[in-house]
C-alpha positions in Angstrom: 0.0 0.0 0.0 1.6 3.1 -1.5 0.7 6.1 1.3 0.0 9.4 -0.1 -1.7 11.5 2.5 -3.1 10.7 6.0 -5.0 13.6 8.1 -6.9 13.3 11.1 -10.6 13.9 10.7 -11.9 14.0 14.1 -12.6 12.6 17.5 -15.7 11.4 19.0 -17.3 9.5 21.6 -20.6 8.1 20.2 -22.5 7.5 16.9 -24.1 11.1 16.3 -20.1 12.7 16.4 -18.5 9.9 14.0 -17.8 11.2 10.8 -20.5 10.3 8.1 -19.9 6.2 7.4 -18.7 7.3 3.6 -15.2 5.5 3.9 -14.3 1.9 4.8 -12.9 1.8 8.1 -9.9 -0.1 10.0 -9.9 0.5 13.6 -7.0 -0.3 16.4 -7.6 -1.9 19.6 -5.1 -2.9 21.9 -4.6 -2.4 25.7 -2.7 1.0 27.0 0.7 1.0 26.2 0.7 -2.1 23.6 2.3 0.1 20.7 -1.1 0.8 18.8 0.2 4.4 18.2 3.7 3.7 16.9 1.8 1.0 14.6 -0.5 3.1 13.0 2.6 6.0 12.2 4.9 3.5 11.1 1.9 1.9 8.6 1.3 5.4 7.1 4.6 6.9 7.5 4.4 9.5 9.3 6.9 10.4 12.9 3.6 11.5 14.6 0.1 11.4 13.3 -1.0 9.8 16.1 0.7 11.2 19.3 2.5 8.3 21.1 2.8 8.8 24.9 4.6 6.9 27.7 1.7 7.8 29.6 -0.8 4.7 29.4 -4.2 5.7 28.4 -3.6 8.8 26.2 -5.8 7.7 24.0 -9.3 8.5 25.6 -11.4 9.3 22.6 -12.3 7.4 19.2 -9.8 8.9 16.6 -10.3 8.9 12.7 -8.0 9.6 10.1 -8.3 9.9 6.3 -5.8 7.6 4.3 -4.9 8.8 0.5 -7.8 11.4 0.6 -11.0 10.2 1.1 -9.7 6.0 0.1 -10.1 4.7 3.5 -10.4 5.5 7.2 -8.1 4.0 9.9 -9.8 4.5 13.6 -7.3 4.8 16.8 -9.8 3.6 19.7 -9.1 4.1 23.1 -6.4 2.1 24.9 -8.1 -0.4 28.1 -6.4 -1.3 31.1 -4.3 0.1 33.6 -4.0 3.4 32.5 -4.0 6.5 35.2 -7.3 8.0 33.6 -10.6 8.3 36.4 -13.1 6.0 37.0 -15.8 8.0 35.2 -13.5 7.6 31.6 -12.6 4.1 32.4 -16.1 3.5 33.0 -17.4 5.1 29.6 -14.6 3.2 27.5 -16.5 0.1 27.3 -19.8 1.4 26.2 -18.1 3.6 23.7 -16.0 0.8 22.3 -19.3 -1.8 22.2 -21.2 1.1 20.8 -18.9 1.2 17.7 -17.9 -2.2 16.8 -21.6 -3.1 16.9 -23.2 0.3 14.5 -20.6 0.9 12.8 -21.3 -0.5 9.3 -18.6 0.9 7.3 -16.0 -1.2 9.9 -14.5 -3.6 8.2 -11.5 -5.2 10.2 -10.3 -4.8 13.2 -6.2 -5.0 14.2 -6.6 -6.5 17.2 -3.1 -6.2 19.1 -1.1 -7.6 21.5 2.9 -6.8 23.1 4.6 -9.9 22.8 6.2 -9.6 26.5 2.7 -9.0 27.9 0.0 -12.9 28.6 -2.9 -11.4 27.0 -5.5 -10.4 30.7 -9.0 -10.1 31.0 -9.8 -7.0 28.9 -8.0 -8.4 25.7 -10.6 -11.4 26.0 -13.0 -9.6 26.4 -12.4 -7.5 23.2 -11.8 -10.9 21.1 -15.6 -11.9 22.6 -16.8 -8.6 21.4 -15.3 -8.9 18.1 -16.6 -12.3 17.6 -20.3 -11.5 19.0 -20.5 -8.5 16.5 -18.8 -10.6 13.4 -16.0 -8.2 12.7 -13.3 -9.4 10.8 -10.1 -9.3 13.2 -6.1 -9.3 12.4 -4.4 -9.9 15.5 -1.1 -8.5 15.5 2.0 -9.1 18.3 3.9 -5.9 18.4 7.5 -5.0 19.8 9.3 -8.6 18.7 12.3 -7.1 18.5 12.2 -6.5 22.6 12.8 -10.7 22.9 15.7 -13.0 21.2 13.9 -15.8 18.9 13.7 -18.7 21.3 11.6 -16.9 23.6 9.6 -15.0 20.8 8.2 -19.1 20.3 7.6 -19.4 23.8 5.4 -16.2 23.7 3.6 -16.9 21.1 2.4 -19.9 22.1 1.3 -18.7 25.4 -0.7 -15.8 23.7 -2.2 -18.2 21.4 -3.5 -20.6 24.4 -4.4 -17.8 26.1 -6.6 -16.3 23.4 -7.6 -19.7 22.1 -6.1 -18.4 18.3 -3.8 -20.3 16.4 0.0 -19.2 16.3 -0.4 -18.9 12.7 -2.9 -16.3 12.5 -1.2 -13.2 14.5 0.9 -10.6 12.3 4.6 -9.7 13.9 5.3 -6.8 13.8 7.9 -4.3 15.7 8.2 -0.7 14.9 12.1 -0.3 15.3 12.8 -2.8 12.2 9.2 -2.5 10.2 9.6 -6.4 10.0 5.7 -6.9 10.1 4.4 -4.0 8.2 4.3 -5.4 4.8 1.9 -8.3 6.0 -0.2 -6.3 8.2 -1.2 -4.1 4.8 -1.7 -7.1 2.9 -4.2 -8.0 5.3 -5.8 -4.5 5.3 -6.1 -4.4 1.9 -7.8 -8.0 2.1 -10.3 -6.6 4.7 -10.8 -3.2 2.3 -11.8 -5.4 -0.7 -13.8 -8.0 1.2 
């Protein structure tokens, strides 16, 4: 995928502020701090489109960007976990996130991702039961591989696989620092786009 352009649009919270469902969408989910942000820059190119933070939890709002003027839409949705936000945000995330994968009609895939050194918790399962109760087309990806030597990139792996009850077979690799990953992960986008 050849990137030309790629502007924010807007943030919102709920159906009545998305922007108008005219553009296939890819979204991002992924717990606080997984390396969503430094995925979707690296994929379009760009130092920082979306702003990363080594703050957990940055990410509070549903984000959309235009890709290659008015082609496609990628979505940044709000990081879950243990981010330092208060209760009353943590509290609206789900909603807003269930809200959206279930209206949104123009969604077609979500990149579903996980860090490599992290055993996938509760909230990641619950997003992968989300994803499978609303039938949305998911690409899990494993992000920062180049944080563990080979033999124990296996071992993880595996244990993310059991954990999430996917094969090993199906998650992208990707790590930001080398771009070993990125390739794949827009083949599969573009799969999603023309499915």
């Amino acid at each position: 995928m050849k990137i030309s352009s790629a502007e924010f649009i807007k943030s919102a919270t709920n159906p009545g502020n998305y922007p108008p469902p005219e553009l296939a969408e890819i979204a991002f989910a992924g717990r606080s701090n997984v390396g969503k942000s430094s995925l979707i820059n690296v994929l379009v190119n760009r130092k920082n489109l979306v702003r990363t933070s080594s703050t957990p939890g940055r990410t509070q709002l549903l984000n959309f960007f235009d890709i290659n003027q008015g082609s496609f839409s990628l979505v940044d949705l709000p990081g879950y976990g243990f981010a330092k936000v208060p209760l009353s945000v943590k509290k609206a995330w789900g909603p807003m996130m269930r809200t959206y994968l279930e209206r949104r009609e123009c969604l077609k895939a979500v990149i579903f991702i996980l860090d490599i050194r992290r055993t996938p918790r509760e909230e990641d399962i619950q997003m992968l039961d989300w994803l499978e109760e609303f039938e949305v087309p998911t690409i899990p990806v494993i992000t920062k591989i180049d944080k563990l030597k080979r033999g124990q990139r296996d071992k993880q792996i595996k244990e993310i696989a059991t954990t999430t009850g996917l094969p090993s077979d199906v998650f992208s690799l990707f790590s930001a620092l080398t771009k070993e990953g990125k390739d794949d992960i827009w083949e599969r986008i573009e799969d999603a786009l023309e499915a």
